[in-house]
C-alpha positions, 0 to 999 in steps of 0.5 A: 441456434434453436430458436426455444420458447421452453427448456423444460428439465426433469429427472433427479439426475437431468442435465443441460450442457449448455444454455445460450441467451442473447440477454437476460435472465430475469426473477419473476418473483419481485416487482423489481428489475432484479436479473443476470445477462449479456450485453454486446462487446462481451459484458456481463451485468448483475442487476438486483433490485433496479442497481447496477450491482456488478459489471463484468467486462474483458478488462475490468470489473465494476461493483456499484456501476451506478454509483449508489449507496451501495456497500461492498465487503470482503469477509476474511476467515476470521474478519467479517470486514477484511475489505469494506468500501462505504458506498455513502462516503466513498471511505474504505476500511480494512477491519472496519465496516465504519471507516471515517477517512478515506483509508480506515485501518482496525489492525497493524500496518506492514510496508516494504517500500517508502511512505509518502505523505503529500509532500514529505516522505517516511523510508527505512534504509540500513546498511547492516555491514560496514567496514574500515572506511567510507560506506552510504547508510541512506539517501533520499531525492534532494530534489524533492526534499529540502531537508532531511532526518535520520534517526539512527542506531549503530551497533558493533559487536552487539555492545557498542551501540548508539542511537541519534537523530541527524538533521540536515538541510540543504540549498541544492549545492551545500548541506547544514548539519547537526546531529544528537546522540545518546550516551554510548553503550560500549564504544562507539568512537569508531564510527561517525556520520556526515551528509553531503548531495552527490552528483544526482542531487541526492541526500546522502548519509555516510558512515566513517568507519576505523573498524570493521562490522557495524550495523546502522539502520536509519528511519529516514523522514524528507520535508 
């Protein structure tokens, strides 16, 4: 390549189609080292008042890459804090600029998956089309959990409903249960629940149906 001391541009309408560096472009209005440029292996650093703001390479992206007290945020078109990283307490906050925990969220929550909580679990599981006989409502890993919650509510025909929590525990081979239920809306004798740990070591709830088109959607908790 030319080897360039000057590119000097003029006109309203000038242009330059390529510019090659083999490092820096630094601001020469500040005492600070404040630039854009390339490193070797295809990296690309921000440098704006002697921090490493952001790092560029083919495989990641760095913000922060000194690890300083430097803030990150994400503004959303309604929410000047949509993603907000704390530089001095490492915290993050979604809707927040002060997040007080490690994951601070201003706003609701949506999941689609299950919810883990250190050791125990939060899951959601229905089975919105039982029939006459024996059908699985919900199961979760026995081997991780010694006990397991469901709350449930089973509906029929929109007016046979009853909601009721089913406790369970087991020892790897056999299962206690016990169950609590409201009064029933309707009727709903048509319908009953047990447990039992299938071959894979699971929890699984059952329903017993006499009749057919139940719904039951249970909120499963694993300790």
């Amino acid at each position: 390549m030319p080897n360039w001391k000057k590119v000097i541009i003029s006109g309203s309408n000038a242009s330059l189609p390529n510019i090659y560096l083999d490092n820096y472009i630094y601001h020469n209005q500040t005492t600070l080292w404040t630039y854009f440029g390339f490193e070797a292996g295809d990296i690309i650093k921000q440098n704006i008042g002697d921090s490493n703001v952001i790092r560029y390479t083919p495989t990641l992206t760095v913000f922060n890459d000194n690890g300083e007290d430097v803030d990150f945020q994400v503004e959303g078109n309604n929410d000047q804090n949509a993603l907000f990283v704390e530089g001095s307490s490492d915290n993050t906050g979604l809707g927040t600029s002060t997040p007080s925990e490690k994951l601070t969220v201003q706003g609701n929550i949506s999941a689609s998956g299950d919810i883990l909580l250190q050791d125990s679990l939060l899951s959601y599981q229905t089975n919105t089309d039982i029939d006459t006989g024996t059908e699985t409502v919900a199961t979760i890993d026995g081997s991780l959990y010694s006990a397991a919650f469901f709350d449930y509510v089973a509906v029929s025909a929109s007016v046979n409903i009853r909601a009721g929590s089913i406790m369970v525990a087991h020892d790897g081979t056999n299962t206690s249960q016990a169950e609590s239920s409201t009064q029933d809306l309707g009727n709903t004798a048509n319908i009953k629940f047990s447990s039992s740990i299938d071959g894979s070591n699971n929890f699984r709830l059952s329903a017993a149906a006499n009749s057919d088109n139940w719904s039951v959607k249970t909120l499963v908790r694993g300790i």
